[in-house]
N, C-alpha and C positions, 0 to 999 in steps of 0.2 A: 504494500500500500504506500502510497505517496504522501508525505509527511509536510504539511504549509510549515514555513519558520517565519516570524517580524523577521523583514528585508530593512526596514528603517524608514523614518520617516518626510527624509528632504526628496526632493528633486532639483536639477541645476537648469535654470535660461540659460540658451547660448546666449553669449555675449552679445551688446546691441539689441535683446529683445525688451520691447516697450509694450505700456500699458495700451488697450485691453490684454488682460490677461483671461482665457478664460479654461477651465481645469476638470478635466471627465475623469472618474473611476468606474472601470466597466461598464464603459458606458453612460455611466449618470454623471450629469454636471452636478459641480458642487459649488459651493455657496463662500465666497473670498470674507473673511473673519470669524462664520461658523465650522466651516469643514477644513480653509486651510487659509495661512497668511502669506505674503511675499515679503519676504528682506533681501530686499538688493536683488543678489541673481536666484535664489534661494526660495522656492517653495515650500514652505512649512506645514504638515499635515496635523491636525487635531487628532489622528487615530494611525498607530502602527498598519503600515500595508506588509500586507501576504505575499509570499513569494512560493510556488510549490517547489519541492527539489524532488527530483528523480533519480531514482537509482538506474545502473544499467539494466536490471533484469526489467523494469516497468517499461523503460525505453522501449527494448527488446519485443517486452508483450504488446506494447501500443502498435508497432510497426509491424506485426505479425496480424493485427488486429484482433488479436482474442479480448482485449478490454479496450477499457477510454481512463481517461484521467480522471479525478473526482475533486481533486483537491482544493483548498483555499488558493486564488491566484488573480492576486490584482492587477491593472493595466490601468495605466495615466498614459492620458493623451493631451496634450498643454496645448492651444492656439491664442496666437499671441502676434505681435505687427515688429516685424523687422525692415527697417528701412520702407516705410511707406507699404508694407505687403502683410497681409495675414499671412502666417505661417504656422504649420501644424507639426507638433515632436508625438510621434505615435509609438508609444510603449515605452516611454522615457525609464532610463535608468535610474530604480531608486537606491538613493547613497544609503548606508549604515550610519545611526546615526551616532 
């Protein structure tokens, strides 16, 4: 079975990214000073994101397809204005915090 761990709570703007900021969890947008705050380049989350880890044999099983994955496993998608341009970061890498 696939085990979710707290991945941590930041995510990083690239450099030059300006406000709107606006910030999806699976999908759902969230709400800028109840679900998460921005310092600087810095996304700050109200609540530990999920990351699943897999081991090789689940790998192995998913690719074989005798199961699916079940696990806790979150996804931030950030759209935000760089240089006069909405720009979208899909699956942003979240830091340890």
């Amino acid at each position: 079975m696939a085990d979710s761990v707290e991945a941590g709570r930041r995510v990083r703007l690239p450099a030059g990214a300006e406000r709107p900021v606006q910030v999806y969890v699976n999908g759902a947008e969230l709400r800028e000073g109840e679900d998460y705050t921005v310092r600087g380049r810095e996304i700050l989350f109200a609540r530990p994101l999920m990351k699943e880890q897999l081991g090789r044999g689940r790998w192995l099983a998913m690719w074989l397809g005798l199961f699916g994955s079940y696990g806790e496993h979150d996804t931030v998608d950030v759209h935000f204005r760089l240089r006069g341009e909405t720009r979208v970061m899909t699956d942003a890498e979240v830091l340890p915090d």
